[in-house]
mmJSON file of the N, C-alpha and C atoms, coordinates in Angstrom:
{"data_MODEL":{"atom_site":{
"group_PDB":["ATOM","ATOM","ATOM","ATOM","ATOM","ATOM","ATOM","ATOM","ATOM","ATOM","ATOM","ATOM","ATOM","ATOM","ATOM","ATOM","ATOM","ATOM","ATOM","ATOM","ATOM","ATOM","ATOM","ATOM","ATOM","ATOM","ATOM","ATOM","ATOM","ATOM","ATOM","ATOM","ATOM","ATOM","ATOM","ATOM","ATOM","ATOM","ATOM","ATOM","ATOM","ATOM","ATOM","ATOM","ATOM","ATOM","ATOM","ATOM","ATOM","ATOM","ATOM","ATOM","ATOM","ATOM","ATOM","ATOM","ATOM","ATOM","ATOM","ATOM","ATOM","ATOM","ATOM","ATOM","ATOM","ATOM","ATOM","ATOM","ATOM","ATOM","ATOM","ATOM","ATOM","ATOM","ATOM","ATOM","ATOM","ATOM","ATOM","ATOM","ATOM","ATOM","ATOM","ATOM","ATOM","ATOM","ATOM","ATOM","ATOM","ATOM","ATOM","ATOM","ATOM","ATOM","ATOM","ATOM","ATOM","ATOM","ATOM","ATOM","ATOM","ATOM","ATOM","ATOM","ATOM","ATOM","ATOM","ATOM","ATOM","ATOM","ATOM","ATOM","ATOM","ATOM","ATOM","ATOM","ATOM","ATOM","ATOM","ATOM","ATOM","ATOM","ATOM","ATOM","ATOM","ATOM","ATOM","ATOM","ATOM","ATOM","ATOM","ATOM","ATOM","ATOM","ATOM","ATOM","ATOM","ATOM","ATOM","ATOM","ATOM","ATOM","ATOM","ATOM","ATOM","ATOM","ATOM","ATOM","ATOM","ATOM","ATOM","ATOM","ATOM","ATOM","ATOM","ATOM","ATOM","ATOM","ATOM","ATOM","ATOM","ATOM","ATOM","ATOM","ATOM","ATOM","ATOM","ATOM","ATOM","ATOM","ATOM","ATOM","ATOM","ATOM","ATOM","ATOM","ATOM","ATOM","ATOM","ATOM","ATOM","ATOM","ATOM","ATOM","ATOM","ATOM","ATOM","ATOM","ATOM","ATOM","ATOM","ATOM","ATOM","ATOM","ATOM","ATOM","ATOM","ATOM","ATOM","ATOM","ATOM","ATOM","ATOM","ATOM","ATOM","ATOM","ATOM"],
"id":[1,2,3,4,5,6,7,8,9,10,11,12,13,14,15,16,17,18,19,20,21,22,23,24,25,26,27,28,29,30,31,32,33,34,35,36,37,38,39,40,41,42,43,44,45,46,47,48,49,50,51,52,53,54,55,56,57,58,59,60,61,62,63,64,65,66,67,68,69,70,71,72,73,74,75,76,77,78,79,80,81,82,83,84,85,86,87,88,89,90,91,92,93,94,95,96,97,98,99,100,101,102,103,104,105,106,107,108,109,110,111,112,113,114,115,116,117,118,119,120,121,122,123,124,125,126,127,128,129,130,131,132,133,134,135,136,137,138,139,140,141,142,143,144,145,146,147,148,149,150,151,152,153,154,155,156,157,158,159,160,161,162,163,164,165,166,167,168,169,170,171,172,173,174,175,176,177,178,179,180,181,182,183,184,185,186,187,188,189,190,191,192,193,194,195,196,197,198,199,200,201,202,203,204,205,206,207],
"type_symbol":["N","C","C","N","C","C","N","C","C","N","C","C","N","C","C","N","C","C","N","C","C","N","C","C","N","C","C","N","C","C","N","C","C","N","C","C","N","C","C","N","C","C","N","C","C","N","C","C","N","C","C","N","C","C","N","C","C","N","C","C","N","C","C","N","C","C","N","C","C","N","C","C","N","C","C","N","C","C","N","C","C","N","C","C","N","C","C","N","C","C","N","C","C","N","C","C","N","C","C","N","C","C","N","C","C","N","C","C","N","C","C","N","C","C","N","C","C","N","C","C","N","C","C","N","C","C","N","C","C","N","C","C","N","C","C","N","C","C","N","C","C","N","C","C","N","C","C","N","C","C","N","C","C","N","C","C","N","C","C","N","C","C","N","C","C","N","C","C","N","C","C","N","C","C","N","C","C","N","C","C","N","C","C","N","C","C","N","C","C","N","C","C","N","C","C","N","C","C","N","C","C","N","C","C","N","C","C"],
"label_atom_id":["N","CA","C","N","CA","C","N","CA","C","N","CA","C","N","CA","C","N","CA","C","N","CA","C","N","CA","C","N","CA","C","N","CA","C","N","CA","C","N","CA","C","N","CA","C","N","CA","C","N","CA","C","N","CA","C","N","CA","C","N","CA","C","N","CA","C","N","CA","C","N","CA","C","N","CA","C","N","CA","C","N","CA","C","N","CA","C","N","CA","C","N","CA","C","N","CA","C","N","CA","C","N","CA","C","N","CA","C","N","CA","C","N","CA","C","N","CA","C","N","CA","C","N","CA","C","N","CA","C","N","CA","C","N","CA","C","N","CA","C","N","CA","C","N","CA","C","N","CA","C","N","CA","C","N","CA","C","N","CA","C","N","CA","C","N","CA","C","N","CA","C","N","CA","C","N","CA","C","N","CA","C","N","CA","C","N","CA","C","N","CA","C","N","CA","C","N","CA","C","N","CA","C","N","CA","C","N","CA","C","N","CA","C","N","CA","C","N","CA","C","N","CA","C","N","CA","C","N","CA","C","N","CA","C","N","CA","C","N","CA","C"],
"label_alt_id":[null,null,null,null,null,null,null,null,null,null,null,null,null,null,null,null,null,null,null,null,null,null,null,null,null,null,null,null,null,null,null,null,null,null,null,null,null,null,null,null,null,null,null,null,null,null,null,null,null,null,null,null,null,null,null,null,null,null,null,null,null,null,null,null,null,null,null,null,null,null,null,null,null,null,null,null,null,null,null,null,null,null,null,null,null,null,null,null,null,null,null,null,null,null,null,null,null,null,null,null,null,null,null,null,null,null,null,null,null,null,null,null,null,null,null,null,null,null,null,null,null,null,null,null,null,null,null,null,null,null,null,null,null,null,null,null,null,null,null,null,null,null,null,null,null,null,null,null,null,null,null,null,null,null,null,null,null,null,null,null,null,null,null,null,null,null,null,null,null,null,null,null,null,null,null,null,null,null,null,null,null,null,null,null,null,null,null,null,null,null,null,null,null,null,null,null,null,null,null,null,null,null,null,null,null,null,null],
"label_comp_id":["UNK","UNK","UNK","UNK","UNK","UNK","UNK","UNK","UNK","UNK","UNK","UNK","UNK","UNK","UNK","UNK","UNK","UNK","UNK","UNK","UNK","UNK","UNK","UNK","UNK","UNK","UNK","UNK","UNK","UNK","UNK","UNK","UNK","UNK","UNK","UNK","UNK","UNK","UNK","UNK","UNK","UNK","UNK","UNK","UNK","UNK","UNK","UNK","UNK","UNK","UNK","UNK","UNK","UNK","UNK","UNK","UNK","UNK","UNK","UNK","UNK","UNK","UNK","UNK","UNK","UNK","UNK","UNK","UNK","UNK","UNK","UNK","UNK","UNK","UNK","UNK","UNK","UNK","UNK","UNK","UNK","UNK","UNK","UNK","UNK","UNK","UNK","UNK","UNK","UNK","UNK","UNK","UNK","UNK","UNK","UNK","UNK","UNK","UNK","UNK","UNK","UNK","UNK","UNK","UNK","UNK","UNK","UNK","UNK","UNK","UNK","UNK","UNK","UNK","UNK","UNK","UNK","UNK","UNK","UNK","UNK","UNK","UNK","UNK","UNK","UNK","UNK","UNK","UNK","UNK","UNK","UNK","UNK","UNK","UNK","UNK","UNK","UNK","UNK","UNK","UNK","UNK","UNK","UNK","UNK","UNK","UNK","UNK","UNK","UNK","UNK","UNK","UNK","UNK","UNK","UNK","UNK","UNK","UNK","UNK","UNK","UNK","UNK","UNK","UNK","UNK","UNK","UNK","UNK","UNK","UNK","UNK","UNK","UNK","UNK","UNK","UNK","UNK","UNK","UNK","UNK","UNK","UNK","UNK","UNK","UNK","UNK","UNK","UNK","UNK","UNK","UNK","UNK","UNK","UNK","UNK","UNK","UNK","UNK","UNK","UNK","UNK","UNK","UNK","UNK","UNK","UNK"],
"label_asym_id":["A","A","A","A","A","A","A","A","A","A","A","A","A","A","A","A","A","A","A","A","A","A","A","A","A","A","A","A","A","A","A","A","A","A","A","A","A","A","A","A","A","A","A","A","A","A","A","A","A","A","A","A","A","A","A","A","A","A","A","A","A","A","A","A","A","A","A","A","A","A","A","A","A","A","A","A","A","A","A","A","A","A","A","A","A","A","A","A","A","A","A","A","A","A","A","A","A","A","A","A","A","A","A","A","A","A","A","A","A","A","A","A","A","A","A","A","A","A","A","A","A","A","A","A","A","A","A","A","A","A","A","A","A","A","A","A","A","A","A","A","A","A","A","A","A","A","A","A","A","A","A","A","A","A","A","A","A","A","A","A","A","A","A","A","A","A","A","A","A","A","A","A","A","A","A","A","A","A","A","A","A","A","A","A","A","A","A","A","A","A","A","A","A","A","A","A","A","A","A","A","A","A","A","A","A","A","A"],
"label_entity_id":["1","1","1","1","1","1","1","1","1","1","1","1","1","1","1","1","1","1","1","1","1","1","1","1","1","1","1","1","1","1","1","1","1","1","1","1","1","1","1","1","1","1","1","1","1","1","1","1","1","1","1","1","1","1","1","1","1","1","1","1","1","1","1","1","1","1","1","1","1","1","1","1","1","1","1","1","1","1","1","1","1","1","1","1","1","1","1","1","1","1","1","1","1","1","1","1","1","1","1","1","1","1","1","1","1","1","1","1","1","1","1","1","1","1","1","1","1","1","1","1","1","1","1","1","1","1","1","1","1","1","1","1","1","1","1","1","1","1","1","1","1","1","1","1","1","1","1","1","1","1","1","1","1","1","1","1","1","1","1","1","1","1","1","1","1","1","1","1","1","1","1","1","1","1","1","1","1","1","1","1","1","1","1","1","1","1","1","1","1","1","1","1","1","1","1","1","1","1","1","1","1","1","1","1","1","1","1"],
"label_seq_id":[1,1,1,2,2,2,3,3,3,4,4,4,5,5,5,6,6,6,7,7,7,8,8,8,9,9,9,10,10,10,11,11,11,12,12,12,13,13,13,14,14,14,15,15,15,16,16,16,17,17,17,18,18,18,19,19,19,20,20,20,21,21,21,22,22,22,23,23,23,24,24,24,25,25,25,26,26,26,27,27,27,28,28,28,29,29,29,30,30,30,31,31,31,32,32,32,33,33,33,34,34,34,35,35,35,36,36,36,37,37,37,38,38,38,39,39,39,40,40,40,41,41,41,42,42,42,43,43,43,44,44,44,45,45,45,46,46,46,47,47,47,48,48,48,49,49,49,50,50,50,51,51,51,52,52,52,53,53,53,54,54,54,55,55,55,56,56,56,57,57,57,58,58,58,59,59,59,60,60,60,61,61,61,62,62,62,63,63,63,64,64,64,65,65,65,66,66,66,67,67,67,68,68,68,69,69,69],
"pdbx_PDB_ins_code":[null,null,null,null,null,null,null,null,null,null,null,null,null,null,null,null,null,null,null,null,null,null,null,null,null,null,null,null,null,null,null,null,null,null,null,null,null,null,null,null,null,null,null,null,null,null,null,null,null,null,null,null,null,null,null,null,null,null,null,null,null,null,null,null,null,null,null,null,null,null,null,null,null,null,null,null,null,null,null,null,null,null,null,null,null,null,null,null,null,null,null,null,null,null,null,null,null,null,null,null,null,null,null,null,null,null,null,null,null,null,null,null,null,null,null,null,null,null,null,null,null,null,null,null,null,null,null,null,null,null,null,null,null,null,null,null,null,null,null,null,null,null,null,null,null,null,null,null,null,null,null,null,null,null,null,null,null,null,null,null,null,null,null,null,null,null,null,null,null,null,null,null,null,null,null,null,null,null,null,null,null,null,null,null,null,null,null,null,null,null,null,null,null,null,null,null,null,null,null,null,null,null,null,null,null,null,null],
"Cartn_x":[-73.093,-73.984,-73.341,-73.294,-72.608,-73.76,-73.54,-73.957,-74.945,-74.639,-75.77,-77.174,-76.878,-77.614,-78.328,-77.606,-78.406,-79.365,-79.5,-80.087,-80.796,-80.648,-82.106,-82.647,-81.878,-83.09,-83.968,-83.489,-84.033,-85.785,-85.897,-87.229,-87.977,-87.817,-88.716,-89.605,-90.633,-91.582,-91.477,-90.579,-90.159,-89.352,-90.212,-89.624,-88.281,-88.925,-86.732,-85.917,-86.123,-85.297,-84.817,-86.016,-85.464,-84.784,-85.559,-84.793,-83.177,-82.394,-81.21,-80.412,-81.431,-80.538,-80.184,-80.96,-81.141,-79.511,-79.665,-78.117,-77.363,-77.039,-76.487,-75.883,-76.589,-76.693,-75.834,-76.584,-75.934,-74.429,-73.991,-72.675,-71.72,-72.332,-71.401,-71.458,-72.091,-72.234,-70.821,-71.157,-70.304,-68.839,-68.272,-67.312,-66.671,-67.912,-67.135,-66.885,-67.81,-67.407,-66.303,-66.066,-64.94,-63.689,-63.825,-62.256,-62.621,-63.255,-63.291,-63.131,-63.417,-62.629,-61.281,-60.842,-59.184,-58.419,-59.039,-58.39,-58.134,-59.867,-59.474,-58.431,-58.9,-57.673,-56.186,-56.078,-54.459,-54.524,-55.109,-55.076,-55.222,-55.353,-54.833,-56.388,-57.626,-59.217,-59.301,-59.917,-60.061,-61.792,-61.791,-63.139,-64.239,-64.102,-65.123,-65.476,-64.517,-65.075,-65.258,-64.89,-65.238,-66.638,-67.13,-68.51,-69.674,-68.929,-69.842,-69.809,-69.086,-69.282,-70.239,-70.108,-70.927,-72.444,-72.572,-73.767,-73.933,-72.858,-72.997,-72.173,-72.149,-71.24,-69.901,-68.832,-67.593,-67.303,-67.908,-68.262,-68.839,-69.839,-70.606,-69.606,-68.633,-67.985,-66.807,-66.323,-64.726,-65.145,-66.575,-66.576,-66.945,-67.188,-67.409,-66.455,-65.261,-63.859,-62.965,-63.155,-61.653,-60.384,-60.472,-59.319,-58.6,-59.381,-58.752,-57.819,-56.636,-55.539,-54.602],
"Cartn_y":[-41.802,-40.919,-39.534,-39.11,-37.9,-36.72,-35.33,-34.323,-34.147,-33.84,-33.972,-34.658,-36.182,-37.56,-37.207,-36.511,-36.215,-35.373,-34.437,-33.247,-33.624,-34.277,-34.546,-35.925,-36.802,-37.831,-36.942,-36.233,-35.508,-34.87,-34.842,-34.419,-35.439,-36.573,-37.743,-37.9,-38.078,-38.756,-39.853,-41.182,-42.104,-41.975,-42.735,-42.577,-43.343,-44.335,-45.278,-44.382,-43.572,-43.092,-41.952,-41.112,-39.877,-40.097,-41.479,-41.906,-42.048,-42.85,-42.853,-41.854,-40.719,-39.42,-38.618,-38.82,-38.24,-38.535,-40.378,-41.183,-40.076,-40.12,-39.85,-38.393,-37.483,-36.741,-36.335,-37.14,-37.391,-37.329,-38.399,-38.95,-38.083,-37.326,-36.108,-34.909,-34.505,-33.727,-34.11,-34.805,-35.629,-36.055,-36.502,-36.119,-35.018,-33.931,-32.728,-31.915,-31.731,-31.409,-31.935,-33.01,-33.774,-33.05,-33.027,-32.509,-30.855,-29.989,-28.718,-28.37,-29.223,-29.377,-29.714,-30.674,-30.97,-29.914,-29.058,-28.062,-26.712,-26.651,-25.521,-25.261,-26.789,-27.522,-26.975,-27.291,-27.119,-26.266,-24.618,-23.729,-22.741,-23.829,-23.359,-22.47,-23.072,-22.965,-23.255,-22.525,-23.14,-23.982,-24.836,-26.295,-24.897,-23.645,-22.809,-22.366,-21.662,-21.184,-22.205,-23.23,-24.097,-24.537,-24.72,-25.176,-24.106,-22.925,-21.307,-21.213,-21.747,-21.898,-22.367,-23.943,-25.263,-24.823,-23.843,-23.665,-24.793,-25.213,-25.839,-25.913,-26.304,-26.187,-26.03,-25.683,-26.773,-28.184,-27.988,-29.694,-30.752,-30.229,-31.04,-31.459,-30.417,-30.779,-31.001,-30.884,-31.851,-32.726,-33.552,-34.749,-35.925,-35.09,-35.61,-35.95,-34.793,-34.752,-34.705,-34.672,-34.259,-34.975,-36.469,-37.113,-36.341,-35.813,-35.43,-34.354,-34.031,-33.172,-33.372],
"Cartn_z":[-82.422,-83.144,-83.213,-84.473,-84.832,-83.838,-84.066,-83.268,-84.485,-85.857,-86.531,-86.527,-86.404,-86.354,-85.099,-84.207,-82.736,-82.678,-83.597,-84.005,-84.623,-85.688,-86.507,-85.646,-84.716,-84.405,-83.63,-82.689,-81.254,-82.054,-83.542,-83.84,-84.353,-84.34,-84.471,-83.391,-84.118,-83.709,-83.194,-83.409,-82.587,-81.407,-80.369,-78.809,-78.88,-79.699,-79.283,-80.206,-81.113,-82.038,-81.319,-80.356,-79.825,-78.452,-77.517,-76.552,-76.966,-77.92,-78.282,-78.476,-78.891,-79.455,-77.834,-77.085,-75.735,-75.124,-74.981,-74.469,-74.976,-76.812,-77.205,-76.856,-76.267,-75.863,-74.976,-74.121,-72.379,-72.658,-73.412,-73.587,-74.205,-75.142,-75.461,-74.73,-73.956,-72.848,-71.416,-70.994,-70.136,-70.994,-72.096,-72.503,-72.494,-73.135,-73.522,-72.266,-71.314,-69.351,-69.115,-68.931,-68.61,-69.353,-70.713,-71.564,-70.849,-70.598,-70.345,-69.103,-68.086,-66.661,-66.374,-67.125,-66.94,-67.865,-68.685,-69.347,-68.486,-67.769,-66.984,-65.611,-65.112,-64.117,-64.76,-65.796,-66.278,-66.312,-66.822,-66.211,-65.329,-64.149,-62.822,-62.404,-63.101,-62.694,-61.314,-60.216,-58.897,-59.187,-58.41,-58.058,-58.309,-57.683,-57.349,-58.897,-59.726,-60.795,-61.656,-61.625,-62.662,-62.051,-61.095,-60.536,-60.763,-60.968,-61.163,-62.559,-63.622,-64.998,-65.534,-64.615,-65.017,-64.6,-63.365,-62.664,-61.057,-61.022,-59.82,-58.595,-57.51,-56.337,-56.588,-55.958,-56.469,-55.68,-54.698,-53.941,-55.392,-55.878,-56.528,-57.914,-58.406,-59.429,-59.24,-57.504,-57.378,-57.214,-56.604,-56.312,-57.692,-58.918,-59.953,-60.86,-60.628,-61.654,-61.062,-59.501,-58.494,-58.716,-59.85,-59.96,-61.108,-62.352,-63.451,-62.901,-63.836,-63.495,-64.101],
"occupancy":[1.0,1.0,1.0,1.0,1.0,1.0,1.0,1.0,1.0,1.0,1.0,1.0,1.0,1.0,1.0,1.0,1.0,1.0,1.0,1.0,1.0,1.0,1.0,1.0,1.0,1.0,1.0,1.0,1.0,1.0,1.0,1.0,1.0,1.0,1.0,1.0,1.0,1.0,1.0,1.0,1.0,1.0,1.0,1.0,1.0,1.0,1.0,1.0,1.0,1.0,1.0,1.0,1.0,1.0,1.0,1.0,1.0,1.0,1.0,1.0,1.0,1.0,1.0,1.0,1.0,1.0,1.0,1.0,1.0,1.0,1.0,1.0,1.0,1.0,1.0,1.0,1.0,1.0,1.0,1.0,1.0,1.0,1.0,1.0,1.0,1.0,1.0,1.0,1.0,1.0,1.0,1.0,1.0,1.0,1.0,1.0,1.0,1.0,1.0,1.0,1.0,1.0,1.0,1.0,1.0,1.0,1.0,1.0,1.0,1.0,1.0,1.0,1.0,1.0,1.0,1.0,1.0,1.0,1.0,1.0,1.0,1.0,1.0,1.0,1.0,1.0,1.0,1.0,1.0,1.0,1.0,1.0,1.0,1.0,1.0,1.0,1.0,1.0,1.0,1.0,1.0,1.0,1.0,1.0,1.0,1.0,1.0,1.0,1.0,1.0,1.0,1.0,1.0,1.0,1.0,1.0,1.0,1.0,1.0,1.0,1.0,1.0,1.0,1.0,1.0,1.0,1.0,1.0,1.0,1.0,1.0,1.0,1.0,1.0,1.0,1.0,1.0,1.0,1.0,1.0,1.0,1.0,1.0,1.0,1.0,1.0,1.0,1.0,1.0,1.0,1.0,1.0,1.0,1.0,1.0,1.0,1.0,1.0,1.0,1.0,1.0,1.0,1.0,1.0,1.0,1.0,1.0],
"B_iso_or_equiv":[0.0,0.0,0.0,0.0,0.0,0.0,0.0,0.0,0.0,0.0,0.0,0.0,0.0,0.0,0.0,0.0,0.0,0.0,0.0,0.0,0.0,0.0,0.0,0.0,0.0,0.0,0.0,0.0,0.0,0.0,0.0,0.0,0.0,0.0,0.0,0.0,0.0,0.0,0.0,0.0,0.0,0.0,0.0,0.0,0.0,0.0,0.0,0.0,0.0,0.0,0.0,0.0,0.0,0.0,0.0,0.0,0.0,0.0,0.0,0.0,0.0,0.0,0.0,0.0,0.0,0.0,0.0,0.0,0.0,0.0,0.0,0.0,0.0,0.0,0.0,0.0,0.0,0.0,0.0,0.0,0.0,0.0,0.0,0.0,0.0,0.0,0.0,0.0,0.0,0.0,0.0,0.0,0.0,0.0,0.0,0.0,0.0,0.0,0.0,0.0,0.0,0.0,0.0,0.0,0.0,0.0,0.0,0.0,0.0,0.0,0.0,0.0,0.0,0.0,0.0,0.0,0.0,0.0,0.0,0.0,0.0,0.0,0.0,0.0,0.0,0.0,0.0,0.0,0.0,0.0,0.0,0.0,0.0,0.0,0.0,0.0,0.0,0.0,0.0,0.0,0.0,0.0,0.0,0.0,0.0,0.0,0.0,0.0,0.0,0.0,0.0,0.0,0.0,0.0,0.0,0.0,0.0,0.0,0.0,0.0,0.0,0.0,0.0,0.0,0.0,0.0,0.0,0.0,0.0,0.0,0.0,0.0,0.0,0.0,0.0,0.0,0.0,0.0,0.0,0.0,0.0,0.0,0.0,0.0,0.0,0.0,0.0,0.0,0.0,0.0,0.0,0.0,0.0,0.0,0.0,0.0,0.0,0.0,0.0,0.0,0.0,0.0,0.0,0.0,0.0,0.0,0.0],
"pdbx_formal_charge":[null,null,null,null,null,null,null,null,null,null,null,null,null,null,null,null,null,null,null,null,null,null,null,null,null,null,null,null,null,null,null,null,null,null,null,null,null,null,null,null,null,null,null,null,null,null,null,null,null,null,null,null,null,null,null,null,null,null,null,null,null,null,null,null,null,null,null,null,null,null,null,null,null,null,null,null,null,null,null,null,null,null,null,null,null,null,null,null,null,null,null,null,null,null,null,null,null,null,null,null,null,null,null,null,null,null,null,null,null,null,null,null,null,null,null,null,null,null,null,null,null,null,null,null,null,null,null,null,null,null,null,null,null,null,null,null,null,null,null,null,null,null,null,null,null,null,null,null,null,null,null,null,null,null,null,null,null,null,null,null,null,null,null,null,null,null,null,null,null,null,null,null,null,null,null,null,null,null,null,null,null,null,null,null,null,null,null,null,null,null,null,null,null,null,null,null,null,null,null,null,null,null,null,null,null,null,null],
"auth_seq_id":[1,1,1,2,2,2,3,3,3,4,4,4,5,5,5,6,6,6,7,7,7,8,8,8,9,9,9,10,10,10,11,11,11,12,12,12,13,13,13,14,14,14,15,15,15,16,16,16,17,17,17,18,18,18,19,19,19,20,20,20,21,21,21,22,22,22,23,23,23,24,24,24,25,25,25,26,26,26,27,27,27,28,28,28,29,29,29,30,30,30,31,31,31,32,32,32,33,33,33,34,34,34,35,35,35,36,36,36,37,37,37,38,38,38,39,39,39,40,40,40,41,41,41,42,42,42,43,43,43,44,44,44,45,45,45,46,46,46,47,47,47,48,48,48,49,49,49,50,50,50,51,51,51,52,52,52,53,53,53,54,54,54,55,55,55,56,56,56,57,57,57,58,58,58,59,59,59,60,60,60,61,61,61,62,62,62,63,63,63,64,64,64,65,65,65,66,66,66,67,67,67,68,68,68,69,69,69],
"auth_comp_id":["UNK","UNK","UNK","UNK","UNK","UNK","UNK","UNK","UNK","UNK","UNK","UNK","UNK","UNK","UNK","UNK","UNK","UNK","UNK","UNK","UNK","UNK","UNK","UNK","UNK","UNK","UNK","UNK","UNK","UNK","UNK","UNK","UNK","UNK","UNK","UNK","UNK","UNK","UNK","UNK","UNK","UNK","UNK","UNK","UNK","UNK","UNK","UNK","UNK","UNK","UNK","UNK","UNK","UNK","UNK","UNK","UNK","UNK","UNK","UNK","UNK","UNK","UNK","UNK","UNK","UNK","UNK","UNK","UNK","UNK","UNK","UNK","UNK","UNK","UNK","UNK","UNK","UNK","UNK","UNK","UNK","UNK","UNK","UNK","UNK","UNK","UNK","UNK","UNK","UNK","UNK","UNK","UNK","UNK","UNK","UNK","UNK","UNK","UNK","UNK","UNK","UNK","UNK","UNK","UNK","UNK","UNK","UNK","UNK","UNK","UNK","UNK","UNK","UNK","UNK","UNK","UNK","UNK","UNK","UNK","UNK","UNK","UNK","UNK","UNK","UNK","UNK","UNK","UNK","UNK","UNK","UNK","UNK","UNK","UNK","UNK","UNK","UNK","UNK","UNK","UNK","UNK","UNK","UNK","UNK","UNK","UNK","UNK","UNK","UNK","UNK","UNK","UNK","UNK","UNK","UNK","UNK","UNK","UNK","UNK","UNK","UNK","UNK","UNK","UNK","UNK","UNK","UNK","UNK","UNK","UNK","UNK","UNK","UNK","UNK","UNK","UNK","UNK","UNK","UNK","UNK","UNK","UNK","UNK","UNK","UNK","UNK","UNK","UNK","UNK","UNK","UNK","UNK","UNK","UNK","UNK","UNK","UNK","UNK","UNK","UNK","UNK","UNK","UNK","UNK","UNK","UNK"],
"auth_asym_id":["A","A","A","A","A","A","A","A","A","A","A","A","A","A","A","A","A","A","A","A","A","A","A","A","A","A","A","A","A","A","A","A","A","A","A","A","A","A","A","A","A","A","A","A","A","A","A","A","A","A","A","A","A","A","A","A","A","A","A","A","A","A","A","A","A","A","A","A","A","A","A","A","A","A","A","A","A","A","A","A","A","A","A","A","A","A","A","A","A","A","A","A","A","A","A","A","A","A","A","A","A","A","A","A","A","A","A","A","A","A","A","A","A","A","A","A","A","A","A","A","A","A","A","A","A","A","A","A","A","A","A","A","A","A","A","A","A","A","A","A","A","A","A","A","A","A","A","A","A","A","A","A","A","A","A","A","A","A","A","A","A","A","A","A","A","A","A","A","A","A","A","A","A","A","A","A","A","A","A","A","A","A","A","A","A","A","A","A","A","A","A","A","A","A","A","A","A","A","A","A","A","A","A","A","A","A","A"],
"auth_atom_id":["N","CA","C","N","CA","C","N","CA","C","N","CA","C","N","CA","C","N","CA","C","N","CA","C","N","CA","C","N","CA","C","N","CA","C","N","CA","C","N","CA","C","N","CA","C","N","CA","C","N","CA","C","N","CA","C","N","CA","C","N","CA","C","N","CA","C","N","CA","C","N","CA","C","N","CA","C","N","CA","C","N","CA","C","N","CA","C","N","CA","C","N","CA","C","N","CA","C","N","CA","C","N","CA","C","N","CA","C","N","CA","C","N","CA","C","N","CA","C","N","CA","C","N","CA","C","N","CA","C","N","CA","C","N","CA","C","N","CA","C","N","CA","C","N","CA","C","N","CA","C","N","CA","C","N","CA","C","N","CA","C","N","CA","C","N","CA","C","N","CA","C","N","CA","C","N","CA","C","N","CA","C","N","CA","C","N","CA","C","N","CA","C","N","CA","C","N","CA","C","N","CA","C","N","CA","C","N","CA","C","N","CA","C","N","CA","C","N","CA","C","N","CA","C","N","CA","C","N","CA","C","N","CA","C","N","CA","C","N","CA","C"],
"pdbx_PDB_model_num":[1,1,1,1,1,1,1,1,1,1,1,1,1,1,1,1,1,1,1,1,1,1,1,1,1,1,1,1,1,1,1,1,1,1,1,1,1,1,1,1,1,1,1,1,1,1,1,1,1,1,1,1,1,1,1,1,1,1,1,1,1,1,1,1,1,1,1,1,1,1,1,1,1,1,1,1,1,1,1,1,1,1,1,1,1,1,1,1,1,1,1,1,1,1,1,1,1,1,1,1,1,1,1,1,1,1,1,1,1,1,1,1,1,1,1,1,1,1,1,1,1,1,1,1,1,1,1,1,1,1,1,1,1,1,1,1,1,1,1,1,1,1,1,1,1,1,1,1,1,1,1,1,1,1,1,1,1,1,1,1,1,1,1,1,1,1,1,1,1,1,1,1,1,1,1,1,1,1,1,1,1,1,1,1,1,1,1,1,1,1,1,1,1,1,1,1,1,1,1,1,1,1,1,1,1,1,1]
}}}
């Protein structure tokens, strides 16, 4: 589901239509973290500021991405 398609399901009135857009959601969220952590990694981002970006520990976001690099 495009980011558009996500945008306009997310205002339906249908629960399975807006439940999907939600996944859909999720899934581009968690992609796009993922590519923006191993980017900041490559530039030499410590666990701490990348966890203070995201809003969270850096425990909580090495133990989520600590392999990427």
């Amino acid at each position: 589901m495009e980011e558009q398609q996500i945008s306009h399901s997310l205002q339906s009135e249908d629960p399975a239509v807006g439940l999907r857009a939600v996944g859909a959601l999720h899934r581009l969220a968690e992609s796009t973290e993922t590519r923006y952590v191993a980017l900041a990694r490559e530039r030499g981002w410590t666990w701490e500021q990348i966890g203070d970006a995201l809003g969270v520990s850096r425990q909580s976001v090495h133990t989520k991405h600590g392999k990427v690099r």
